[in-house]
Every structure is written in structure tokens, then in C-alpha cells.
C-alpha positions in Angstrom: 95.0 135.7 108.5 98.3 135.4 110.9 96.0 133.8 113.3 94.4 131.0 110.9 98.1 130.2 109.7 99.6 129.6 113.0 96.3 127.6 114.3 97.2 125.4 111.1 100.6 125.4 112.0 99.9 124.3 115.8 98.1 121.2 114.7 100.4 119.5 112.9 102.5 118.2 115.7 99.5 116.1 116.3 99.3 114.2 112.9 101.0 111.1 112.7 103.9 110.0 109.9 103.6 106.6 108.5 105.9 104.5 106.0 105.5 101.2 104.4 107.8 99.1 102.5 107.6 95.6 101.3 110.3 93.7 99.6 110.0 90.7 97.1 113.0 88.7 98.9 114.0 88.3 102.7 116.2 91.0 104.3 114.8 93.7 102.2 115.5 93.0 98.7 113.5 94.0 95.8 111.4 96.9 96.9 107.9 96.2 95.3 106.1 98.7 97.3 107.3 102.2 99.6 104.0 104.2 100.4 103.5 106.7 103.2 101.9 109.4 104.7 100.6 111.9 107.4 97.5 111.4 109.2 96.0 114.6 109.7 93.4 115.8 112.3 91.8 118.4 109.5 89.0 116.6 107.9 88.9 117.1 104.1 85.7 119.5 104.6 88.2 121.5 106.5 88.3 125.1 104.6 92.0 124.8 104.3 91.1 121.5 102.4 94.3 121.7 100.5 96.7 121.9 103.5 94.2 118.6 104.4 95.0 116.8 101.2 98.7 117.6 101.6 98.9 115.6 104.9 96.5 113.4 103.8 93.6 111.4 105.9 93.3 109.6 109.1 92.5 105.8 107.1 93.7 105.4 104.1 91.5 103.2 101.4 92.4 99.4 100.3 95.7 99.4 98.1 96.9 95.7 95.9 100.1 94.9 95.5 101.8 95.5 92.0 103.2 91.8 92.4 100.8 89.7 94.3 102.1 87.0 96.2 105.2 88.0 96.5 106.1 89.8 100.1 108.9 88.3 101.7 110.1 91.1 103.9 108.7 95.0 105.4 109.4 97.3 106.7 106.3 99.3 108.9 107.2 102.8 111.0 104.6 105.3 111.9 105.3 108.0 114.4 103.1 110.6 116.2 100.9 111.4 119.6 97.7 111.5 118.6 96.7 108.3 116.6 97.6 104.5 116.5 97.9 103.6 112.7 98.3 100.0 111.9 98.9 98.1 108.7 96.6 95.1 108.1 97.9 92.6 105.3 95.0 90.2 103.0 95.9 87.3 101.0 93.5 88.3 98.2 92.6 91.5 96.5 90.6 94.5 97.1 91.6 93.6 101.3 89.4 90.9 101.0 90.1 86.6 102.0 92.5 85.8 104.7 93.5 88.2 107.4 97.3 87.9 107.5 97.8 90.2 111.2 98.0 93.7 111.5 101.0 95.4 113.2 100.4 98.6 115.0 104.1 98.8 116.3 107.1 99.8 114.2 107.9 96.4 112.6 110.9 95.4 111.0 110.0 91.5 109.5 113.3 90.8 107.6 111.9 87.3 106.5 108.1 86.2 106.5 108.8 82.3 106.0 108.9 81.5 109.6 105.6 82.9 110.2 104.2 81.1 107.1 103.2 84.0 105.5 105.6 84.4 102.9 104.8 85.2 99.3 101.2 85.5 100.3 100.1 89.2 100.7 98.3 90.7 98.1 96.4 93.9 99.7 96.5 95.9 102.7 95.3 98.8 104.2 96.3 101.4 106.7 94.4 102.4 109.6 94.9 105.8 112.2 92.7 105.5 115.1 92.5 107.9 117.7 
């Protein structure tokens, strides 16, 4: 058993740690949205499933806003050796209409006017690719 729990333990410096914020106004005001997360190399049919739904999965599934069209500033960090995440923003719903750009570097976007995106995101969606 001392075996299985240090194998566990030696994969975990190769998951990657994600974190997205998104702010109502410019210069990150009005936090309307702070999700991250650990992209895991266990898959969830893993038989230490539960150590896999701690640390999560490698993409992670369509989220809306809670206030839609209103994004004005993020924040986007993600951190690890063996995947590339990225965040890619919609202007509708359920990641569908418009593809606003994805970012697969840390980002700091402390106002989205000048890009003429602002107040325009509604869904996104995080993907870790190897």
C-alpha cells in the first residue's frame, strides 16, 4: 500500500494549477467569477478515482457567466510541466456564437475596451492539452 501512495504522490508534480477571474469593471473590480483547478494525469477510471476527482480533469466542461455581458477585466494563471491549458471566451451561452480568443499564457487584461471585447463574454471553457 506504501508503494501505491507514493506512485500517487510522484505524479502530482505533473498536474497543472489553473485560476480564472473575471471582473465586471476595468482594473479588476467587481469579481463576477474566480474558478480554478488542477489538471490531473489520473483519468477518472483511475482506481484511486477519488484522489482523481480531487484534482480534477485535464478539460473542463462549458461554464456561463452569472452576469452575461459584463467582463471588463481577468485575470488567467495556470502553472505546470506537463499540459498547456488555455481559456477560450464565447459571446453567447453554452460556448457557442463568436469566438472571442483564447489565451494559453498567464494573462493579466486589466481593461478589455481596447480590444473591443468588452462587456461581451458570456461563456468559456478551459482546455489542458498535453
Amino acid at each position: 500500500m506504501r508503494f501505491k501512495c507514493m506512485t500517487v504522490v510522484a505524479l502530482l508534480p505533473l498536474a497543472t494549477a489553473w485560476r480564472l477571474q473575471v471582473y465586471s469593471a476595468a482594473n479588476y473590480i467587481g469579481i463576477i467569477e474566480d474558478r480554478s483547478g488542477i489538471s490531473s494525469p489520473l483519468p477518472s477510471t483511475h482506481k484511486y478515482k477519488s484522489l482523481s476527482v480531487i484534482l480534477g480533469t485535464i478539460s473542463q466542461p462549458c461554464k456561463n457567466l452569472g452576469s452575461p455581458n459584463v467582463a471588463s477585466s481577468f485575470h488567467w494563471s495556470y502553472g505546470g510541466a506537463l499540459y498547456n491549458c488555455e481559456v477560450v471566451f464565447y459571446d453567447s451561452n453554452g460556448c457557442s456564437g463568436r469566438l472571442y480568443g483564447s489565451g494559453h499564457n498567464n494573462k493579466n487584461i486589466p481593461n478589455l475596451a481596447p480590444a473591443g471585447v468588452n462587456d461581451q463574454f458570456n461563456s468559456y471553457k478551459i482546455n489542458c492539452l498535453v
